[in-house]
C-alpha positions as CSV (number, residue, x, y, z in Angstrom):
1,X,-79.3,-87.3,-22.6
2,X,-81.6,-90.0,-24.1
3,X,-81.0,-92.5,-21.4
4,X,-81.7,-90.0,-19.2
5,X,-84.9,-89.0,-20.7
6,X,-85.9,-92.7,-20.7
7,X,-85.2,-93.2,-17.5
8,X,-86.6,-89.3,-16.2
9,X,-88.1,-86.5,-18.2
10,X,-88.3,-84.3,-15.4
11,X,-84.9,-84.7,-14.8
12,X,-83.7,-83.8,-18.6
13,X,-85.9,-80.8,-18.6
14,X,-84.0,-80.0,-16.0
15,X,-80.9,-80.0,-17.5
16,X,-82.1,-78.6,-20.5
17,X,-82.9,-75.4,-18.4
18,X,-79.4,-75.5,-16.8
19,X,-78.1,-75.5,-20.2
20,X,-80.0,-73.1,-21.4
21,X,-78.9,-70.6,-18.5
22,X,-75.9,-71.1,-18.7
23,X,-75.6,-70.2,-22.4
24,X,-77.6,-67.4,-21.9
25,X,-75.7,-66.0,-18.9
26,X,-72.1,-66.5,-21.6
């Protein structure tokens, strides 16, 4: 996760969402 923050914020918050869904919708 860090890298990818350094290399993209977008991209983490992103993934954050995804994870986020997906936990929820568990």
């Amino acid at each position: 996760m860090m890298a990818s923050a350094s290399l993209s914020s977008s991209a983490v918050s992103i993934d954050v969402d995804d994870e986020m869904l997906m936990g929820w919708v568990l």
